[in-house]
C-alpha positions as CSV (number, residue, x, y, z in Angstrom):
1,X,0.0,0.0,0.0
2,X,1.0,3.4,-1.0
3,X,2.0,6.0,2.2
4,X,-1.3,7.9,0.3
5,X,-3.6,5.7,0.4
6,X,-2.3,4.7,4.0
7,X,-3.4,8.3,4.8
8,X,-6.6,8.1,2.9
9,X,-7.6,5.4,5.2
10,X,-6.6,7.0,8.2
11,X,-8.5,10.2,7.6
12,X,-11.4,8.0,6.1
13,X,-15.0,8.7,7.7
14,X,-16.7,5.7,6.5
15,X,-20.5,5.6,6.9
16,X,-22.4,2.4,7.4
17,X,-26.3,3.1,6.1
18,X,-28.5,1.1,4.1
19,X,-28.7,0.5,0.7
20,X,-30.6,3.2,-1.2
21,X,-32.4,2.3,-5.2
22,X,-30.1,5.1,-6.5
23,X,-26.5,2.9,-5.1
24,X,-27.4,-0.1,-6.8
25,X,-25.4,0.9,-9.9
26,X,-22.2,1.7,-8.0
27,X,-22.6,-1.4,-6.0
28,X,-22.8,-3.6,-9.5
29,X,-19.7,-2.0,-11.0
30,X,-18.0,-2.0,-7.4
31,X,-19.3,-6.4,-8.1
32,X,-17.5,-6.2,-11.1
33,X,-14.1,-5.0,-10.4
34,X,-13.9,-7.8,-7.5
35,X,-15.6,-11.0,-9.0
36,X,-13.4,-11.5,-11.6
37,X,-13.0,-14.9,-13.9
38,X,-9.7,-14.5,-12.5
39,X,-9.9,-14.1,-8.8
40,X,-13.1,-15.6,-8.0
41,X,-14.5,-17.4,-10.7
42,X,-17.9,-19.6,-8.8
43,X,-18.7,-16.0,-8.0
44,X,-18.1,-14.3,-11.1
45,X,-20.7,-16.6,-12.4
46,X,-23.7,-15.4,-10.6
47,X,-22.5,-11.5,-10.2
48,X,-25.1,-10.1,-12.5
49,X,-27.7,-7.3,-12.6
50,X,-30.3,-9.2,-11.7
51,X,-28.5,-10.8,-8.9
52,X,-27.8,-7.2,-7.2
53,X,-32.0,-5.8,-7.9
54,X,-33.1,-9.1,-6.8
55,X,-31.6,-9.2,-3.7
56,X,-32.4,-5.8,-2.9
57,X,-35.9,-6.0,-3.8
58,X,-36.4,-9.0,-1.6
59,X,-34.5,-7.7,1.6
60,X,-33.8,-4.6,1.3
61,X,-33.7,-4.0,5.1
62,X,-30.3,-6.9,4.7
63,X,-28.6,-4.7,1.8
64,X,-25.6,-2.6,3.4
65,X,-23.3,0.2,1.8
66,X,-20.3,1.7,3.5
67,X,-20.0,5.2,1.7
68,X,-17.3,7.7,1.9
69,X,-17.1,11.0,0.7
70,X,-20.3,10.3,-1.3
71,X,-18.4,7.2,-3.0
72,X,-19.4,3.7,-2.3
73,X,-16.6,1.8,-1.3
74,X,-18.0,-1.3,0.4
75,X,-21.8,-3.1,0.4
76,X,-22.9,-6.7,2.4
77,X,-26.1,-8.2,0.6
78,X,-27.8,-10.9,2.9
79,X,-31.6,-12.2,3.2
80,X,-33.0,-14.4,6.2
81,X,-34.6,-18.1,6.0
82,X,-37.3,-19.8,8.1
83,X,-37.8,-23.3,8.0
84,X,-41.3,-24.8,8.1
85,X,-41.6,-26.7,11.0
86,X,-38.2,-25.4,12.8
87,X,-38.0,-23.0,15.4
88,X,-34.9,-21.6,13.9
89,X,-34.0,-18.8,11.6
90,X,-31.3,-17.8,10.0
91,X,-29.1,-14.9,8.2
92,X,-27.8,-15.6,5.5
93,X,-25.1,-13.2,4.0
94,X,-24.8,-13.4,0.2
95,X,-22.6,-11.3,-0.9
96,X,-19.7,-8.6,1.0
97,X,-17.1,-6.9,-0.8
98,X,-14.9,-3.7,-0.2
99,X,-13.2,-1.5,-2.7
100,X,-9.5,-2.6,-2.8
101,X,-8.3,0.4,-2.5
102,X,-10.2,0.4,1.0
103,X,-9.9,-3.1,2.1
104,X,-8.1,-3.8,5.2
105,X,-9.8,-0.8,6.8
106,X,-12.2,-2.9,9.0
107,X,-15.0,-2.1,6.6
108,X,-15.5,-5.0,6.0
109,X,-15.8,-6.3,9.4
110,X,-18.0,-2.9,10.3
111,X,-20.1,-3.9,7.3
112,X,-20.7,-7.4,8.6
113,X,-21.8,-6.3,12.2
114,X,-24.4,-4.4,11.4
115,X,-25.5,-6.9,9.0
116,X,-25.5,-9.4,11.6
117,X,-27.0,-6.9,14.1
118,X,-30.1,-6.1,12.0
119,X,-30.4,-10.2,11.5
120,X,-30.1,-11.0,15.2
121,X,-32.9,-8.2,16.0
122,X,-35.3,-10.2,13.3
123,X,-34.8,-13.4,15.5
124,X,-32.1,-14.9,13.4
125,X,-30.2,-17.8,15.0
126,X,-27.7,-18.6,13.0
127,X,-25.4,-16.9,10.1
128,X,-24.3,-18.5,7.0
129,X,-21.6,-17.4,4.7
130,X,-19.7,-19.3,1.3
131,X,-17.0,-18.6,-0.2
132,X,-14.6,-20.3,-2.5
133,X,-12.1,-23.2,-1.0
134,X,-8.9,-21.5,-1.7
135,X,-10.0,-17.6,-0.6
136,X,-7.8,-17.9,2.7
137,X,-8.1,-14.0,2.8
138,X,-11.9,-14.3,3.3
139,X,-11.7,-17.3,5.2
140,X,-9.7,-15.3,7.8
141,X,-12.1,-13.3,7.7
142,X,-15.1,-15.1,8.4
143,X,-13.0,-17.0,11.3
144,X,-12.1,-14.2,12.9
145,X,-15.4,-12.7,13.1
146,X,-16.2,-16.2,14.6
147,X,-17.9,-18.7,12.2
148,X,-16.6,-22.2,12.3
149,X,-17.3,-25.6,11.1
150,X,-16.3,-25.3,7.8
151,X,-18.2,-27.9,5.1
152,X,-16.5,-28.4,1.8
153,X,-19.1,-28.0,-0.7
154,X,-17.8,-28.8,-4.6
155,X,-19.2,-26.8,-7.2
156,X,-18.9,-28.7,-11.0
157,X,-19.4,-27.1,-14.2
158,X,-20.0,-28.5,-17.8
159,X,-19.2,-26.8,-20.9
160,X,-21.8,-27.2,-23.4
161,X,-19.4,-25.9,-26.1
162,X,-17.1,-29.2,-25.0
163,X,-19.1,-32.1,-24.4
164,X,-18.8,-35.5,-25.9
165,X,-22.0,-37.3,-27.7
166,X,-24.2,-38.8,-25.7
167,X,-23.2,-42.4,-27.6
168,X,-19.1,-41.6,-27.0
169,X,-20.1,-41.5,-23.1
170,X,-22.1,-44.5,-23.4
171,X,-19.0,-46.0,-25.3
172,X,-16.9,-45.2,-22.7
173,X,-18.9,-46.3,-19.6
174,X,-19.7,-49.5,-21.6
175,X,-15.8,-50.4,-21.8
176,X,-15.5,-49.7,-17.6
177,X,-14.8,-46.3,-17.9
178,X,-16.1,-44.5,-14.5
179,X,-15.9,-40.6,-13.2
180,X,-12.8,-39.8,-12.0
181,X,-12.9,-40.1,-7.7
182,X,-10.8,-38.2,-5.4
């Protein structure tokens, strides 16, 4: 980091408010820049307009923005979940993501209190968060503000552009061919 931007952050007033119609935009772009192919590719996938309004439109009172100097630099998009027949609830915490040029600020961690904050006062019982295996940054993260017990979850794709005929698999499987296992 810069000595600038090490004094931009220091001088920083950094407001925590919710999410307003006219920030959705910002937020999107903000997606954009950090849920790359390249850095996060599962999430990449589903960053989209529609993702952004839909979430906001569902729960808006779970859609965060950390602003400064009329700039947003941060957002937390979350929406809660009732089970029929289960006396718990719970928070669930879609999407969080700071600026980079802002991260390491404790936004991030300012952004996820209130979000969990405004879930707890609904009744929420437990928070739930993804992310991808090998993002030890946000892992840290979400350990140090106290989640645990980890489950691996794999996520599988299939390019249609790639695929092999239907009677190629069947050739394949009919020889003993089997899915790879780890």
């Amino acid at each position: 980091m810069s000595e600038d931007q090490d004094k931009r952050k220091k001088r920083l007033n950094v407001e925590i408010r919710e999410m307003e119609i006219d920030d959705l935009p910002a937020i999107f772009h903000l997606g954009e820049r950090l849920f790359t192919s390249k850095k996060a590719p599962s999430l990449y996938r589903t960053w989209d307009v529609y993702e952004v309004t839909g979430i906001f439109q569902e729960d808006p009172e779970f859609c965060l923005v950390a602003e400064a100097n009329g700039k947003i630099i941060g957002f937390a998009m979350g929406t809660t979940i009732t089970k029929a027949r289960s006396a718990w609830k719970y928070g669930h915490l879609i999407w969080l993501g700071v600026d980079p040029d802002y991260q390491r600020s404790r936004i991030a961690t300012r952004l996820f209190n209130r979000f969990r904050d405004k879930t707890e006062r609904t009744g929420v019982r437990i928070l739930l968060v993804d992310t991808e295996g090998h993002n030890e940054s946000t892992l840290r993260f979400f350990r140090a503000m106290g989640f645990g017990n980890p489950e691996e979850h794999v996520y599988l794709t299939l390019n249609l552009d790639q695929r092999q005929s239907p009677q190629r698999v069947l050739r394949h499987r009919s020889h003993g061919g089997r899915a790879h296992e780890k």
